[in-house]
Each structure stands twice: as C-alpha cells, then as structure tokens.
C-alpha positions in Angstrom: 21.4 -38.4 -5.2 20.1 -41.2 -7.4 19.4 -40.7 -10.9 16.6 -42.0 -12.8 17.8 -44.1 -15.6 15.6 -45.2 -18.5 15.6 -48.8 -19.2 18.1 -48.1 -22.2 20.4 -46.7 -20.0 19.7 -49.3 -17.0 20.6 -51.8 -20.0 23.6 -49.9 -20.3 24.7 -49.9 -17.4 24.6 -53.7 -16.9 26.1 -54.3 -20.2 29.3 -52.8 -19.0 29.2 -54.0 -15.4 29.1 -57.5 -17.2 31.9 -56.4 -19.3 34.1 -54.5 -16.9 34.1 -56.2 -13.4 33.4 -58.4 -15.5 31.1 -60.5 -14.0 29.0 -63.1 -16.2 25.3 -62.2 -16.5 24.0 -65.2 -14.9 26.3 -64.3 -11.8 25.0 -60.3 -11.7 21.4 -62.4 -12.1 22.4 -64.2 -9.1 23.3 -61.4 -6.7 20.2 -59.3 -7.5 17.9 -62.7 -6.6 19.9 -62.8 -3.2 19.1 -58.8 -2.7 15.6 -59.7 -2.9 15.4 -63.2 -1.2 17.1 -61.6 1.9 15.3 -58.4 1.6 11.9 -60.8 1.7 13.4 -62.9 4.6 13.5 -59.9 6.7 10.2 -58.7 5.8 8.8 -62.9 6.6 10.3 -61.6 10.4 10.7 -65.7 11.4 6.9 -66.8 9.8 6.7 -69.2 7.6 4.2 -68.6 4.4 4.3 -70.6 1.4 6.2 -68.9 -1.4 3.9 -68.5 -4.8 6.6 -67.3 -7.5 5.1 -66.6 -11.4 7.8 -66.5 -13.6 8.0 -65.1 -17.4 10.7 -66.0 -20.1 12.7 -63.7 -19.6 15.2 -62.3 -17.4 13.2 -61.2 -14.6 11.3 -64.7 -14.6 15.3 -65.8 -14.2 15.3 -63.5 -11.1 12.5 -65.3 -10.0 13.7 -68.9 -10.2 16.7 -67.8 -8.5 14.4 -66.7 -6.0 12.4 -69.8 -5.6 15.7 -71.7 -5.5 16.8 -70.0 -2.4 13.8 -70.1 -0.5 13.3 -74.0 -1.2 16.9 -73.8 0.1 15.9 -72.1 3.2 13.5 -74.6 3.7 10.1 -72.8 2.5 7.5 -74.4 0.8 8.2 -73.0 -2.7 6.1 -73.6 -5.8 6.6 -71.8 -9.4 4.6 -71.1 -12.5 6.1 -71.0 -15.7 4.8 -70.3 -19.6 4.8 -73.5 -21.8 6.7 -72.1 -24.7 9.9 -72.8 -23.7 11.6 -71.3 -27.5 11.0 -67.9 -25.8 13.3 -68.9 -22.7 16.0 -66.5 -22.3 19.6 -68.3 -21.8 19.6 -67.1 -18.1 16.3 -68.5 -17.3 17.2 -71.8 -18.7 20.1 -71.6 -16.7 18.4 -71.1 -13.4 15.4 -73.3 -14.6 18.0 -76.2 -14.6 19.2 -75.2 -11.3 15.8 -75.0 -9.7 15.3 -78.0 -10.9 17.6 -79.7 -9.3 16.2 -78.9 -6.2 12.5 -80.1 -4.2 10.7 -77.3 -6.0 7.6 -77.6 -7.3 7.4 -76.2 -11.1 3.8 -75.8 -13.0 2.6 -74.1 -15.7 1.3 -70.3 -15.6 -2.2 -71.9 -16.5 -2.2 -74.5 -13.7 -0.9 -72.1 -11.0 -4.4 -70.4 -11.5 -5.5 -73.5 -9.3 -3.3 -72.6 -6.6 -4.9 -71.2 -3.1 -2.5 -68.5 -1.6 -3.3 -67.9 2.4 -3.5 -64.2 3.7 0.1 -64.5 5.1 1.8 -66.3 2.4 4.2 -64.7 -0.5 3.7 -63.8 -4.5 6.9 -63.2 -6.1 5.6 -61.5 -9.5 8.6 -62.3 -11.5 6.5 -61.8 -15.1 7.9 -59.0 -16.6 10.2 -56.2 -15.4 10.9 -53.3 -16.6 11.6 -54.0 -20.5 8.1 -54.4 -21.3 6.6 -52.4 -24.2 3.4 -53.3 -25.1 0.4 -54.6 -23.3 -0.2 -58.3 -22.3 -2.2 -60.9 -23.8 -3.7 -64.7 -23.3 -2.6 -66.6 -20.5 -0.4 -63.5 -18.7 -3.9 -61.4 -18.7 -5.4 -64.6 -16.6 -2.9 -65.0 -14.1 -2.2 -61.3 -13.2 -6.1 -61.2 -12.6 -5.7 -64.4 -10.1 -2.7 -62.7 -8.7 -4.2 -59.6 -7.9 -7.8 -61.2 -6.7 -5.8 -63.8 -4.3 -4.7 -63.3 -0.5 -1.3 -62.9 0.7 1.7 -60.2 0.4 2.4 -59.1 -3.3 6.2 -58.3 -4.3 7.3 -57.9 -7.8 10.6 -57.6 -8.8 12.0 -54.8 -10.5 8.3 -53.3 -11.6 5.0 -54.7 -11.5 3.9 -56.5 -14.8 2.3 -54.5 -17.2 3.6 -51.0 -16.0 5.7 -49.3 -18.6 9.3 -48.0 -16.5 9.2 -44.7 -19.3 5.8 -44.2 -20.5 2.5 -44.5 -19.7 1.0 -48.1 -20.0 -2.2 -48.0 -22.1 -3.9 -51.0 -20.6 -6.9 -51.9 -18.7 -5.9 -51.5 -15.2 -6.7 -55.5 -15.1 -4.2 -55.9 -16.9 -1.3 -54.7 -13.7 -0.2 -56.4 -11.0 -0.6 -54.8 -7.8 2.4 -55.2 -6.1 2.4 -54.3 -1.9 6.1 -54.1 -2.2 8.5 -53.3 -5.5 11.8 -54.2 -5.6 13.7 -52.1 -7.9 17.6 -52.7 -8.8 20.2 -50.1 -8.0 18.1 -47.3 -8.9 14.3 -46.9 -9.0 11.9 -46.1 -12.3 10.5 -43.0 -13.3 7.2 -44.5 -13.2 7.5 -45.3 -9.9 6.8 -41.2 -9.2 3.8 -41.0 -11.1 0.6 -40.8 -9.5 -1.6 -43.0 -11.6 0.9 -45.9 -10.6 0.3 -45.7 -7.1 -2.4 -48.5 -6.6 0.3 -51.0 -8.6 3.7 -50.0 -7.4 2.6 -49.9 -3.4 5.9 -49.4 -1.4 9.2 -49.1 -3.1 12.7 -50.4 -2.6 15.5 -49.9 -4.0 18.3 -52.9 -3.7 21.6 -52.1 -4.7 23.6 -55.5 -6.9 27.0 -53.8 -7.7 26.5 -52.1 -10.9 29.7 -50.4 -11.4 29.6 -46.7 -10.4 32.0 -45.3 -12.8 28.6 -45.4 -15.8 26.4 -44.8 -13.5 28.5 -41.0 -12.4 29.1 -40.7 -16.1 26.0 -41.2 -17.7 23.9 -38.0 -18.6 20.8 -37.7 -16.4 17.6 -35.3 -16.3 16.0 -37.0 -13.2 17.0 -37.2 -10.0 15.6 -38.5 -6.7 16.7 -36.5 -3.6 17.6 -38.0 0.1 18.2 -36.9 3.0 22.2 -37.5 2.2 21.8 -34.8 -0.6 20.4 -32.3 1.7 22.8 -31.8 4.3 25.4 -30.4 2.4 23.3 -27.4 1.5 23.2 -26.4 4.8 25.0 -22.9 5.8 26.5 -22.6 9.4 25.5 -19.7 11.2 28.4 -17.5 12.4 29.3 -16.8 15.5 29.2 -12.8 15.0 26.3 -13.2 12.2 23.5 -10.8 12.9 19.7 -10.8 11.6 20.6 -8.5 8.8 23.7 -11.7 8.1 19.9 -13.5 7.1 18.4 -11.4 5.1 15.3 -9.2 4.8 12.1 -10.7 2.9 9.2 -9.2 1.7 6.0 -11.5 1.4 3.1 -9.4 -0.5 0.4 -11.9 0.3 -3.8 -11.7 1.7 -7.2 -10.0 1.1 -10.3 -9.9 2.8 -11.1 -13.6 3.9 -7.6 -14.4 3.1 -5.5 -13.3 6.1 -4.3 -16.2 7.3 -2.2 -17.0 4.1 -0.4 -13.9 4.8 0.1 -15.4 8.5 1.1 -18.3 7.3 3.8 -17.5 5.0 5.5 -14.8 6.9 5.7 -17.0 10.2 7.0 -20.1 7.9 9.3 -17.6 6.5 10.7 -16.5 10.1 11.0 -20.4 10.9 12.9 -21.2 7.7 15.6 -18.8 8.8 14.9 -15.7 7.6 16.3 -12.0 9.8 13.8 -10.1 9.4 10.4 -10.4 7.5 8.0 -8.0 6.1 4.5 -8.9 5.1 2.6 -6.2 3.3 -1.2 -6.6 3.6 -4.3 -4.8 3.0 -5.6 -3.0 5.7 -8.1 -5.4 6.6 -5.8 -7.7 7.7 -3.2 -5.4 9.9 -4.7 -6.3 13.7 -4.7 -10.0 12.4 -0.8 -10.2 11.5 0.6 -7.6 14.0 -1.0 -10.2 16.8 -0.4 -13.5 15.1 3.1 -13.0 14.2 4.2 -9.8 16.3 7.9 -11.0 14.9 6.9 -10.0 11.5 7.0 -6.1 10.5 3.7 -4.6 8.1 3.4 -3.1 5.5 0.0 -1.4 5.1 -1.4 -1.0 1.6 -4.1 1.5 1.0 -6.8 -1.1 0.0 -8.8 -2.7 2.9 -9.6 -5.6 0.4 -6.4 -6.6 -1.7 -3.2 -5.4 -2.0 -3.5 -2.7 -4.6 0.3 -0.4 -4.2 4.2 -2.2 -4.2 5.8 -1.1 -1.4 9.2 0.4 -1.8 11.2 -3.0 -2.4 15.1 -1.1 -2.1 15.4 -3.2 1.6 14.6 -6.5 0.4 16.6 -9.5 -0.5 14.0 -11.7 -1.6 10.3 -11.3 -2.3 7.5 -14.4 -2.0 3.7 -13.1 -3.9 0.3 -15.0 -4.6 -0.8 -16.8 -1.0 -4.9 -15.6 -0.6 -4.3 -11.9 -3.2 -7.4 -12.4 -4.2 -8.4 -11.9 -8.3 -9.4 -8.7 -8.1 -8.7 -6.0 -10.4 -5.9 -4.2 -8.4 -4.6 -7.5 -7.7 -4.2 -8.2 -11.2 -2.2 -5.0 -11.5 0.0 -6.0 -8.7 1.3 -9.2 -9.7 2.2 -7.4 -13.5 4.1 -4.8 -11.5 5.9 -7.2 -9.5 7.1 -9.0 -12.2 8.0 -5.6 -14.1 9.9 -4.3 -10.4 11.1 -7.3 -8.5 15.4 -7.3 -9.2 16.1 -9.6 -6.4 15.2 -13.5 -6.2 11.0 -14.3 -6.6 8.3 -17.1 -5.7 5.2 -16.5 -7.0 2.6 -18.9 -5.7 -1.7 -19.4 -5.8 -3.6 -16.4 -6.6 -0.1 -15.2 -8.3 0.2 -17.9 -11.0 -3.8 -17.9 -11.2 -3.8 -14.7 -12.7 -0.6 -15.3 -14.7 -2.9 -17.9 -16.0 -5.5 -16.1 -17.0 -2.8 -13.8 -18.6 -0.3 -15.8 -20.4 1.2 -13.4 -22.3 2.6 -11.8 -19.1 4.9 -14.9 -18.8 7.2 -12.7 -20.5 7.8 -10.6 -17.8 8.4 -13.3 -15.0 12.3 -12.4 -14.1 14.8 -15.4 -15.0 15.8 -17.4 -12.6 12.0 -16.3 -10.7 10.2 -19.8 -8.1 6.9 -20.9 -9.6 5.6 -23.2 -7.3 2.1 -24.8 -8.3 -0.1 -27.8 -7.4 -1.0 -29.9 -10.4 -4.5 -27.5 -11.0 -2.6 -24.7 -11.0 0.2 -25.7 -13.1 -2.6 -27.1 -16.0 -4.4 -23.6 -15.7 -0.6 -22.0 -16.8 0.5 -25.0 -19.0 -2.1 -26.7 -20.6 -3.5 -29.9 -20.0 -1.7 -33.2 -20.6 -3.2 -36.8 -21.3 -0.9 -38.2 -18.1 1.7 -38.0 -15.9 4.6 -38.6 -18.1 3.2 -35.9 -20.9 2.6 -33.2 -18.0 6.5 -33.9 -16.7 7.7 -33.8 -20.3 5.6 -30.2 -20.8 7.2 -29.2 -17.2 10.4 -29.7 -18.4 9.5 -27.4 -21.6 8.0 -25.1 -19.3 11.1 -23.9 -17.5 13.7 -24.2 -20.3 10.9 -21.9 -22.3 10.5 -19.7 -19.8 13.8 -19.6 -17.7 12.5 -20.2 -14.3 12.3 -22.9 -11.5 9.1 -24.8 -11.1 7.9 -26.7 -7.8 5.0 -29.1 -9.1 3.6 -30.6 -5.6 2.3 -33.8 -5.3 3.5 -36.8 -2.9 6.9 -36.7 -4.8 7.0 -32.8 -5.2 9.2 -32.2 -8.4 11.9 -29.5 -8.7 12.6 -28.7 -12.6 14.9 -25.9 -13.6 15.7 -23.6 -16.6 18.3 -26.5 -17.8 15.5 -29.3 -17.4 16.5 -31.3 -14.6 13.9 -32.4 -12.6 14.6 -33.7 -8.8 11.9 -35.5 -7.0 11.7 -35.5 -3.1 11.3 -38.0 -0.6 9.6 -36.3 2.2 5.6 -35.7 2.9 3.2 -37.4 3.3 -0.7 -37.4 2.4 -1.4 -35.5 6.0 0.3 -32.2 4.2 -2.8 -32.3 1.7 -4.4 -29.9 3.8 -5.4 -25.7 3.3 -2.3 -23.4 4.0 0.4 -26.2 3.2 1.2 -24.5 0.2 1.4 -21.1 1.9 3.8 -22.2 4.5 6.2 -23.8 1.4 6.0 -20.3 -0.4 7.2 -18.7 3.2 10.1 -21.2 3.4 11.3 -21.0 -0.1 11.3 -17.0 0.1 13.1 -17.3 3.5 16.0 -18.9 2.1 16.3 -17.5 -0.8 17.0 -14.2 1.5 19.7 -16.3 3.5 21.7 -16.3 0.0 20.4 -20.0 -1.2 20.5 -20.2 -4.6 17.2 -20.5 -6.3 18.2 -24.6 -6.8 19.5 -24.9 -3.1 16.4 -23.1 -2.0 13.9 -25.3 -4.3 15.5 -28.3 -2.8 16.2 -27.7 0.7 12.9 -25.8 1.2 10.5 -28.5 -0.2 12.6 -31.7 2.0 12.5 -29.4 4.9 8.7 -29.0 4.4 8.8 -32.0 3.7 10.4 -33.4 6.4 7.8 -30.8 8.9 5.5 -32.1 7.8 6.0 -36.1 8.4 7.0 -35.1 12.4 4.0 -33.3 12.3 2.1 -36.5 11.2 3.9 -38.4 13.6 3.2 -36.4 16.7 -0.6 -36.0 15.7 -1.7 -38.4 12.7 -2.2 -37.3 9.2 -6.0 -37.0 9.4 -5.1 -34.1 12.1 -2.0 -32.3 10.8 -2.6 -28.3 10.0 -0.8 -26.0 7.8 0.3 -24.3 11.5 1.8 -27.5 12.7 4.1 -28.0 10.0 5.7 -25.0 10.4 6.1 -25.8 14.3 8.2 -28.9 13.3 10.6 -27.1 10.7 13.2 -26.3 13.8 12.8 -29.8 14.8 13.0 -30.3 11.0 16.5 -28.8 11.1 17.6 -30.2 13.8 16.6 -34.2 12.7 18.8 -32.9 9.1 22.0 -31.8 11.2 21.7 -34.8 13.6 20.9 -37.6 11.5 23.0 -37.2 8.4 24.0 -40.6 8.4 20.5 -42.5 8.7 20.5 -41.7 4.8 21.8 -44.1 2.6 21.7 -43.8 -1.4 
C-alpha cells in the first residue's frame, strides 16, 4: 500500500535518498523531470502542441526547466516563464536555468507570458509551486494562475497544483488555484489529493515513482494509507475443498419497515454475494412476502411489528450481525438499536437509520461494542460527530472518533476512508460517481457483515468489503454507464468482482 507522507516527511525522505544512494539533488531533480516529460510524451500520443511551462523559484520551477529542456530536446516548441527576482532562485533552479539556457528555448518573464496564446491542444506545465507552499499567493503569481486557468489547452502541474496546501486546507480565493487536468505527484501522492473540495484543481492524479530509497519510506511512521488492488489480494481466504456453508458463517441482518423493504433485500442478497453460508434477515411483518420472493436464498425472521422491527431475535446462531438499512425512527426502533448494542457479542455494522438514532442519542455511544463497523456517509457521520470547517478537520475528528470510541469507521465518499480504533486511516481506489445512487450503502452494509461472518477481521473486512464494492460497482458502470448503474447491479458484478481480484493480481502496481 502507499502511505501518505506529509511534506516534512516527503522532505525527509529525499534528504536521505540524497545522502544515502547518495545521489546529488540536482541529479534526483533530474530523474523526477524525465518521469514527467515521458509520462507527458505518452499522453501527447505522436501530436505535436506547443509546450507553455511557468516556472517559480524554487525547486519545482527547477522541475520545470528540466522539463522544458527535454522537450526543446525532443524537438517541441517550448517556451518558459520565469519571476524576475532572481535572489529568490533556489541553487537547483539556477542550475537548470543555465542548462536550459544553453539550449533554443525561449525564456520570458511570468508577466510577459500573460501575452502568450495557448491553442486547445497545446501543453501548460504548472511548475509554480509544489507542495511546500504555506501561505496564499500574491502580485504577479495571482495574475498568471488566472491566465493559466482561463487559457485553452491540457493543464499538468507537477507535484500539486499552485496554491493547494499538500496538509491543510488552503484559505484562498479559489482564483487563486490552478486547475490542473492531470497532477503529477512524486513517489507517493498528497493527502490533499483525497479531499473533496480539491477536486475541481487536482483533476486526474499520478503518481511517478524517481527512486526514493525504500528503506525510509518502510520505516517511517504513517497514519494514512492508500489501498490498491495489490494490497487486496492477500486478504483473500481459499475456499476448501470439504468446506461447507456452515465453514462461511451464519449472519443476521436486522434491517426494513414499512416503505423500507428493499434495504432489507438489498443487504441480505449483497450479503449472500459477498460470501456468506447462510443469511438471516429479520424483518417486520410487512415486509415477509417481499424478501421470501426476492431473495428465496435468504431465511426470515418475522418480528411481531408489521411496521419496524420492534423484538431481537434469539442471536445464539449467529456469527456476525449487520443493523440500520431502512429501520425506520420509530419508537420501537429506537429500542432496538439500544438493545443490540447492549446484546450483540459477536462482530457488528451498524449503518443509516442505525447511526441516525445513535445520533440523536449520543450518550448511547457508550454502548457500541469495541471493535463494532460504523459505516456512514459524510451527513451521517456530522449528525454523530459534529460539524467540521473542511475536509482535513472532519478527517482529523474521524480519527478522534474511533480511537475515542474503539470502533472502525467507513466514511464514504469517492475515496471511501477506513479509520480504526488505533487511527489509521486507508483510502480506497475503487468507485466511481455512478455508485451515488439509493441502496449503495445498503448493499456495502450486506458485504461488510458477510465477511465478517467468513472470519475477516473487522480491518480485513473494512478493506476488502469497500474495494470489492468498489470494484462492483465500476463493472457495473462499465457494462451500463454511471447515469444508469442501480444499487441491484452492483451486487450482480461482486462475483465478477472476485473473480477480476483473483485473476488480475498483477495489473496492480504501487
């Protein structure tokens, strides 16, 4: 998996590359420019666009020169921008700006390059600022960020946009970012890259590796994580030859209420798909004729309420119990969830009307059993948290969350995040936009309670169950377009799911 570095520790981390390959930091400069120029030269596909390449004075306007040095050597009509105050020139960029100037390339200043006229298939390198930036921009950077994001052609920055903070949140005028179509990060990405106000800058991410030497990089303490298909696989458990379906477990999803059915339905078939030997989903009465001909693979439970689910079942056969998908906030659902929390002494995933009520009851979070799956969408999570100014506060109070409380939190979003009791938070790199869609969160609830009753650990079960959903869901957007994709079709594609995991193990690279 690749960790998420803060730029200390990315500092770090070339620091003693530089001292212990060693390799000088012009030369480490040089091979991350030829990561991007070829990585650029594959995207161009055999055009030919001018290259536009704005450059700051530091060391990722170096990258840039770099850049523009190897394009003019590849025979592209290269121009670059620089500022005027050349005491601000970092030794590197001097370096390079000595190099480059050897060479045909055009050089101008940052306030003439506002002149230029970039055509819709040409190239801006954003080489302004990377990711050691700290405070917002000013004077003549403002200007040509604006011009960079109001001209035509194909935006790439390198390492971050300018004017995005890698750690924190940037408090700027949004004017005041570049936005990039393509980012390309060094060896590992940013933790703002995962943060949903940062979308419109950051566009599509890459990351490039340049040889930083792994020995820091496995040592180095890390709280952040993000998770490929690579990481996955391992989890995996082969199914026995003489296995059974009691070798898979027995799960109990307590889920529905009038109107609400198909939530039930939903989780206990996505539970069956994820694996599971046997299911139970006990339902009101209202909804018995519904499951037992939806799902005829799933055993009932009937509760005496037609409306919500009002009684706990005897819970003795059960290895693993999923709550919350359409309960309803009734009174005697109220009740419920507090019992469940008081009862349940196997493995838990409480989920929507579950962690609404805990909500509204937040002194119950005492009796939520360590160890217990909470998996809310950002709503959700403020109702049982408390609200946060951004992205970076709200994954800080995450983090507080589960260490306070001792449980494992699933926050989903377009990078769901996986935080447990300890802190460590693991972002995933399946989904897509399509899965934004009523029941999605059901059918992740079914999945995670499914394994958990195969004997996943509550981390194992947190990270394979959101890729696999994950994962479901993007063949299901394949097959049918995201405008189209249903909460029914992503659990069609999790055997296919499985299947693309166990046969395509090595298309993952970290």
């Amino acid at each position: 998996m690749l960790k998420i570095f803060s730029v200390e520790q990315t500092r770090r981390a070339d620091a003693f590359t530089i001292e212990n390959e060693p390799i000088a930091s012009i030369d480490l400069m040089e091979r991350a420019a030829k990561q991007c120029f070829e990585w650029i030269l594959e995207k161009l596909a055999g055009s030919s666009p001018a290259v536009y390449v704005f450059c700051g004075t530091g060391n990722n306007g170096g990258d840039g020169l770099a850049i523009a040095r190897m394009f003019t050597a590849a025979n592209y009509k290269v121009t670059v921008a620089i500022p005027q105050d050349a005491s601000k020139f970092s030794k590197d960029f001097e370096a390079n700006l000595l190099r480059l100037r050897a060479t045909e390339c055009g050089v101008v200043s940052l306030s003439e390059s506002l002149t230029w006229i970039p055509q819709e298939n040409d190239i801006l390198v954003d080489a302004l600022f990377g990711s050691g930036l700290s405070k917002p921009l000013k004077g003549e950077f403002e200007e040509v960020i604006k011009f960079i994001n109001q001209s035509q052609g194909s935006v790439i920055s390198i390492d971050i946009p300018s004017g995005l903070f890698a750690d924190s949140p940037a408090e700027i005028k949004k004017s005041d970012v570049v936005k990039a179509d393509y980012t390309l990060s060094f060896q590992l990405p940013k933790l703002a890259f995962f943060m949903p106000e940062n979308d419109e800058f950051i566009g599509e991410w890459v990351v490039l590796p340049i040889g930083l030497l792994p020995q820091f990089i496995e040592s180095e303490p890390c709280k952040s994580f993000y998770i490929s298909g690579s990481d996955i696989r391992p989890l995996l458990k082969v199914r026995k030859k003489f296995s059974h379906k009691g070798t898979y477990g027995h799960a109990l999803i307590l889920a529905g209420s009038l109107g609400k059915t198909g939530a039930a339905v939903l989780s206990a078939k996505a539970c069956l798909r994820s694996g599971a030997g046997l299911v139970t989903s006990h339902i009101p009465r209202c909804g018995y004729e519904i499951m037992q001909s939806s799902v005829p693979e799933v055993m009932v439970s009937i509760d005496p309420s037609f409306d919500e689910c009002s009684r706990l079942p005897d819970l003795s056969p059960f290895n693993a119990i999923g709550a919350g998908p359409g309960f309803g906030s009734g009174d005697e659902a109220r009740s419920m969830v507090k019992l469940i929390m008081q009862e349940v002494k196997v493995p838990l995933v409480l989920d929507a009307d579950a962690l609404n009520i805990l909500a509204e009851n937040k002194t119950w979070l005492a009796f939520v059993p360590a160890g217990s799956i909470l998996t809310p969408h950002p709503k959700e999570f403020e109702r049982l948290a408390g609200k946060t100014n951004d992205s970076f506060e709200r994954l800080a109070l995450l983090r507080d969350f589960c260490i306070r409380n001792k449980v494992y939190l699933v926050l989903k979003g377009a990078y769901t995040v996986t935080c447990t009791p300890t802190g460590n938070c693991f972002f995933n790199s399946t989904g897509n936009p399509g899965m934004a869609t009523a029941g999605s969160g059901d059918v992740l609830t079914g999945i995670l309670t499914g394994l958990l009753a195969q004997g996943y650990t509550q981390v194992e079960a947190c990270l394979l169950g959101v890729y696999l959903h994950g994962l479901a869901g993007d063949l299901a957007a394949l097959q049918l377009g995201e405008e189209a994709v249903m909460a029914g079709d992503i659990i069609e594609n999790l055997g296919n799911a499985y299947k693309e995991l166990y046969a395509n193990v090595g298309k993952w690279q970290e």
